[in-house]
MARBA-3410 file (N, C-alpha, C, O; in Angstrom, 1 decimal):
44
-65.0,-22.5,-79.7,-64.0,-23.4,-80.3,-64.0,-24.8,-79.7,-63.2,-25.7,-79.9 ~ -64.7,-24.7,-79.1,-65.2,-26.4,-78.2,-64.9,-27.7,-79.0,-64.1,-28.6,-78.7 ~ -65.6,-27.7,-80.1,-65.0,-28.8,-80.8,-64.1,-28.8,-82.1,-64.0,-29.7,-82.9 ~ -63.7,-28.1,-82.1,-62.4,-28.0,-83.1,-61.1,-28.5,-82.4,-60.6,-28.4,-81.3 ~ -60.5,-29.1,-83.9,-59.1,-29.0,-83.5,-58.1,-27.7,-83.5,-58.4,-26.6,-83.9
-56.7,-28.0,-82.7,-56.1,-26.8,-83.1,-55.5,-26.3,-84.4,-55.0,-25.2,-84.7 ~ -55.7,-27.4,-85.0,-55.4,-26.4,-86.6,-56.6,-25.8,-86.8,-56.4,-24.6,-87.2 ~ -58.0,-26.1,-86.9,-59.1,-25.3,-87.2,-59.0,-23.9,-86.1,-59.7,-22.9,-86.1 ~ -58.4,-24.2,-85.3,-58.9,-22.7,-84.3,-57.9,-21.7,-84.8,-58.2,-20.5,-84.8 ~ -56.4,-22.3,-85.4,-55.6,-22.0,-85.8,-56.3,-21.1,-87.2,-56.1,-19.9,-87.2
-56.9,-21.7,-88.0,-56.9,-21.2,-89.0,-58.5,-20.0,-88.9,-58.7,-18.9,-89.3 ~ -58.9,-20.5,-88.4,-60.4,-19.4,-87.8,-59.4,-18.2,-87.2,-59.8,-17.2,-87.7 ~ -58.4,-18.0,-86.5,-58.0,-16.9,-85.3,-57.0,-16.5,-86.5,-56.7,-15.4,-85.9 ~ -56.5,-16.5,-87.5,-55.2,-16.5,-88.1,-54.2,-16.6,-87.7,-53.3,-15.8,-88.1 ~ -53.7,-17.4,-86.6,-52.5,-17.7,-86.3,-51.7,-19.1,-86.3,-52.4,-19.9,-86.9
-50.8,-19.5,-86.0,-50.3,-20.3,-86.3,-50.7,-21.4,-85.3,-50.6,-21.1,-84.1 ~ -51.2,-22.9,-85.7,-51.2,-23.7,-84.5,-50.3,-23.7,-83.2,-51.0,-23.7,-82.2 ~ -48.4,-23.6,-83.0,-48.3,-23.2,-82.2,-48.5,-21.8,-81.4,-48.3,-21.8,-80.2 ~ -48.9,-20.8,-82.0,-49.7,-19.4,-81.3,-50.7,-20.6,-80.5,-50.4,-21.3,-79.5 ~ -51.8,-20.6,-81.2,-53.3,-21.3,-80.4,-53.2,-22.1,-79.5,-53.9,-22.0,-78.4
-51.7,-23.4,-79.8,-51.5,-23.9,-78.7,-51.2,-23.1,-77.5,-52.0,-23.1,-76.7 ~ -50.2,-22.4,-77.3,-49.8,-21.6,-76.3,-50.6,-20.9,-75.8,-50.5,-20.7,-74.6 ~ -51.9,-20.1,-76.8,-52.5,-19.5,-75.8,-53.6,-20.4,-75.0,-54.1,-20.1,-73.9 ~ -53.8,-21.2,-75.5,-54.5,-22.2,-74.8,-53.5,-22.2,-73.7,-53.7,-21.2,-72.9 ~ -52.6,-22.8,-73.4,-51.6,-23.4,-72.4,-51.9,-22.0,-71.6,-52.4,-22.2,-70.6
-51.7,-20.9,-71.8,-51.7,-20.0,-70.8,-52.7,-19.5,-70.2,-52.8,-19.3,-69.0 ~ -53.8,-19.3,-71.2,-55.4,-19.3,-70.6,-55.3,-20.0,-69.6,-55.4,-19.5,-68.5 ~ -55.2,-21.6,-69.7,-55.3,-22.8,-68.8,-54.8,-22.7,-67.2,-55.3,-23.2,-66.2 ~ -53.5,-21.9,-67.5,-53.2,-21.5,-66.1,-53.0,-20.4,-65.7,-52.0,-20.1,-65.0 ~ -53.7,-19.8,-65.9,-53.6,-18.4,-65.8,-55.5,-18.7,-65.2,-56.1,-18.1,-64.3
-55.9,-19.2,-65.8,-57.4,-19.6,-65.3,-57.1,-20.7,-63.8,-57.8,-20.4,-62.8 ~ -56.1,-21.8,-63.6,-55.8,-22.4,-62.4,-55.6,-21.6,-61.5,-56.3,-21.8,-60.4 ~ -54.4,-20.4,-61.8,-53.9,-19.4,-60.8,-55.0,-18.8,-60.1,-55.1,-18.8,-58.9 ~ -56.1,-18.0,-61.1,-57.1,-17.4,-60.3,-58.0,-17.9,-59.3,-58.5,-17.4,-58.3 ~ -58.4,-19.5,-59.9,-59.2,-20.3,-59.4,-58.6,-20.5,-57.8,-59.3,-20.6,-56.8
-56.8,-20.5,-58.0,-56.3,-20.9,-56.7,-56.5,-19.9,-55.7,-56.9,-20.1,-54.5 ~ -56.0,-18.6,-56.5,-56.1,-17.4,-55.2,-57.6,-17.0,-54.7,-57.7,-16.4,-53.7 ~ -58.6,-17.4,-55.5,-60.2,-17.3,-55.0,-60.3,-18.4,-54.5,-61.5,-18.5,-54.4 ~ -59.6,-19.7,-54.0,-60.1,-21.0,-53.5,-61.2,-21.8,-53.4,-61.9,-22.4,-52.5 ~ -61.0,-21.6,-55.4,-62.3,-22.5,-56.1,-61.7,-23.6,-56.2,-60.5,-23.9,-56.5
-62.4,-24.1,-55.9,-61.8,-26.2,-56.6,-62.3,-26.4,-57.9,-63.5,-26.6,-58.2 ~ -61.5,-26.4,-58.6,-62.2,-27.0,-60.0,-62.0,-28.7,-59.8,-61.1,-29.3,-59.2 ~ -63.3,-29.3,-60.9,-63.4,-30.6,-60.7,-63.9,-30.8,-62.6,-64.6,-30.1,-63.3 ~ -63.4,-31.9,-62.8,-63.8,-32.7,-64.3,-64.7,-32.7,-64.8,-64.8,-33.4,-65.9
END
């Protein structure tokens, strides 16, 4: 899903753009959290 917008991921996944957005938003830190308690540094 790298280059798509969230309406195309929306419409690829069947859910609704705000679903996609959200799970994105949670993925995101739910991927921070782990990174933090393994004390990886993510960098850009």
């Amino acid at each position: 899903y790298r280059n798509m917008s969230f309406k195309e991921i929306a419409e690829a996944t069947g859910v609704s753009i705000n679903t996609a957005l959200g799970r994105m938003r949670y993925a995101i830190l739910n991927m921070r959290r782990i990174a933090s308690e393994k004390n990886i540094v993510l960098t850009r």
